[in-house]
C-alpha angles and dihedrals in degrees: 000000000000103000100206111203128195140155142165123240089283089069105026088111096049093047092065099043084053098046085053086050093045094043096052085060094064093244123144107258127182108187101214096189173274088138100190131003119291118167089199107050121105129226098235095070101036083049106041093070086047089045084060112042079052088047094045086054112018092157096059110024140063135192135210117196129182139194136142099298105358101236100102087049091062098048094054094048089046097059085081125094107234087024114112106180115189121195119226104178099139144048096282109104086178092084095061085044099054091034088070095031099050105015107032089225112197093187127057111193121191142202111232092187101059112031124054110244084260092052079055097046091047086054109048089034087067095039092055082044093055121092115213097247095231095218114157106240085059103053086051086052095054094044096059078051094068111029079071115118 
């Protein structure tokens, strides 16, 4: 599985601190930017290359993306068709639970800004962990996800 990392400037320095995590786990990781720190640069344009790189390969990739609160970044993601982006930027590990139980999500996207870089290992460390359930009624509903157009 290719792990696709990206952030803006607001979690630049999360990101690294989670691709050394990530890497330390032997897992395949490819960094998308920022690739250094830019207070002006904008996530759309550091995420859209990541988006699609999860969009061309759904099956076998997944993306974490981080900003300030992690909301932009999951638009943007979610403007894919195949890309479920979840947001995690609180104390509440059971949305990223219930994002890779229930909804398959193939994008966490987290909010630098309101969780400690624990807080964000624990996290994708548990959403890596987390089967997608393969019920029924959630396979229809993601597929109606991503049947929108």
């Amino acid at each position: 599985m290719k792990i696709y990392i990206g952030a803006d400037h607001a979690g630049f320095e999360l990101k690294e601190k989670l691709k050394e995590h990530l890497i330390s786990k032997d897992f395949d990781v490819e960094d998308m930017g920022a690739e250094e720190y830019d207070k002006g640069d904008d996530y759309p344009t550091i995420l859209t290359p990541l988006a699609y790189k999860i969009a061309e390969d759904p099956e076998n990739s997944l993306g974490i993306v981080i900003g300030k609160s992690g909301q932009g970044e999951a638009m943007i993601c979610n403007r894919f068709p195949g890309v479920r982006a979840i947001v995690y930027n609180s104390n509440n590990l059971e949305i990223v639970r219930l994002g890779r139980e229930h909804n398959d999500s193939n994008v966490l996207s987290l909010g630098a800004g309101f969780i400690t870089e624990e807080e964000a290992v624990e996290a994708v460390d548990l959403w890596l962990d987390t089967e997608f359930s393969e019920e029924e009624r959630h396979r229809r509903r993601n597929k109606m996800l991503d049947e929108v157009e």
